[in-house]
N, C-alpha and C positions, 0 to 999 in steps of 0.2 A: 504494500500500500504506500502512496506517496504522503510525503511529508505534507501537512496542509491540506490535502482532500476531503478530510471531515469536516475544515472550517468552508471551503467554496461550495458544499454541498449545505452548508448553515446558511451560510451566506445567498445561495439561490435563491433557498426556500421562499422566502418573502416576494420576493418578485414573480415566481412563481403561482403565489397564492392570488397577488395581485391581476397577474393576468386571467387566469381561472375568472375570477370575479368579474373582471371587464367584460369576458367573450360572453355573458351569459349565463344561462343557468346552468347549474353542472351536475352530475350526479359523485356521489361517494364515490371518491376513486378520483374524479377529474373529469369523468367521461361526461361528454355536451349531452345537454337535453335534446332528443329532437325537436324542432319548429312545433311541431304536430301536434306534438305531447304538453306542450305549455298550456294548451287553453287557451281561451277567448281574450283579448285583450278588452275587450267590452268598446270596439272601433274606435277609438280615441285616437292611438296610434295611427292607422288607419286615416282620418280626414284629417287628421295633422297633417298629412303626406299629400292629402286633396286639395288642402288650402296651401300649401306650400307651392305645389304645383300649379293653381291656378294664379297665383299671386306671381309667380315668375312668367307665365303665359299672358299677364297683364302690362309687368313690366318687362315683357319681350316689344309687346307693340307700341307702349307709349314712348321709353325711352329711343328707340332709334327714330322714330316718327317727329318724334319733337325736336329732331335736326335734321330731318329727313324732308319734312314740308316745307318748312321755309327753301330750303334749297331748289325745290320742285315749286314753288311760286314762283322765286326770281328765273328760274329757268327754263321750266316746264319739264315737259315728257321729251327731254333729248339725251337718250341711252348714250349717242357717242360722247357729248361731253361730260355725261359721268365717267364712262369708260376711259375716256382721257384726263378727268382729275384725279379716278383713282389709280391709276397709271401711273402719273407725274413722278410717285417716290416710291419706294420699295414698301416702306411702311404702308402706303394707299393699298399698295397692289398685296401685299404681305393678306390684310383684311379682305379687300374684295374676293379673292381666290379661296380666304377660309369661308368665307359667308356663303360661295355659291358650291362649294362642294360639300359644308354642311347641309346647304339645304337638301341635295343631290342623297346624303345619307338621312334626311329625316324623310324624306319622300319615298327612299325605299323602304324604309322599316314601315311604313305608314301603309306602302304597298302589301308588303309582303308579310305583314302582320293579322294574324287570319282570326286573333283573336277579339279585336272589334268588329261591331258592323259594319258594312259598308257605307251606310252614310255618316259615321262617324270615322273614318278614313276617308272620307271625301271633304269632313271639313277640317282636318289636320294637313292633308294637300293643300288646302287654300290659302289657311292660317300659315304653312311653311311657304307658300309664294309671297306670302305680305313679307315672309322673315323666320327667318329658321329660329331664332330668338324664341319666335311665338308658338312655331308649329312644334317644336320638339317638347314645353313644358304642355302644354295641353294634348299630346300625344299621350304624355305621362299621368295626364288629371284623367284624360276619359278613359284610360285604360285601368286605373287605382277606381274609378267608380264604377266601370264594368265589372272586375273584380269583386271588389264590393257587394256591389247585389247581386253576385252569380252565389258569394258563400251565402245571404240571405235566405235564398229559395231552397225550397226544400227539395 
């Protein structure tokens, strides 16, 4: 046995313990509870997660919007001169290229997501053409309240 292996093994403990605690509930021994087996959270958790989601899906569309129309007053609907100011720098073009291949992956999950209805995947398309900002958090709202009332039913 090494010298000091009894104290690093004193010394874990704790932190060990700690963690156990954070991940959850745990059975004697350390072993995780399954999800399953915990019981109801009485949906609290749950529309936390609703109102979270919808509150980002709010402020998906106000916040870009609110510099986004002025700019389309003074200039109108002329794609190439946005194209051209978001061009100008690295940093423009850095964003425009994340905004339009995000939206490109919220349109496909929205597509290929078979766990909503189809009119609620038609309006997560829409919401992701105003702005992937909007379409990806209310992807996430209507799908936490599908959810929802799918465990409801009996």
């Amino acid at each position: 046995m090494r010298a000091g292996g009894d104290l690093v093994g004193r010394l874990a403990a704790p932190a060990r313990t700690a963690l156990r605690a954070r991940s959850g509930p745990c059975r004697p021994g350390g072993a995780r509870v399954p999800r399953e087996a915990r019981g109801r959270t009485g949906g609290h958790v749950e529309r936390a997660r609703e109102r979270t989601y919808l509150g980002l899906a709010v402020a998906g569309v106000v916040l870009p919007y609110r510099h986004g129309l002025p700019w389309l007053v003074e200039h109108g609907p002329d794609a190439r001169l946005l194209a051209r100011q978001l061009g100008s720098s690295r940093a423009g073009a850095f964003f425009g290229w994340d905004v339009v291949v995000s939206a490109a992956a919220v349109l496909a999950l929205s597509a290929l997501d078979d766990e909503l209805p189809a009119r609620q995947r038609a309006a997560v398309a829409l919401a992701t053409l105003a702005g992937p900002s909007a379409g990806l958090p209310l992807h996430l709202w209507l799908r936490e309240r599908h959810r929802r009332r799918a465990r409801r039913r009996p």
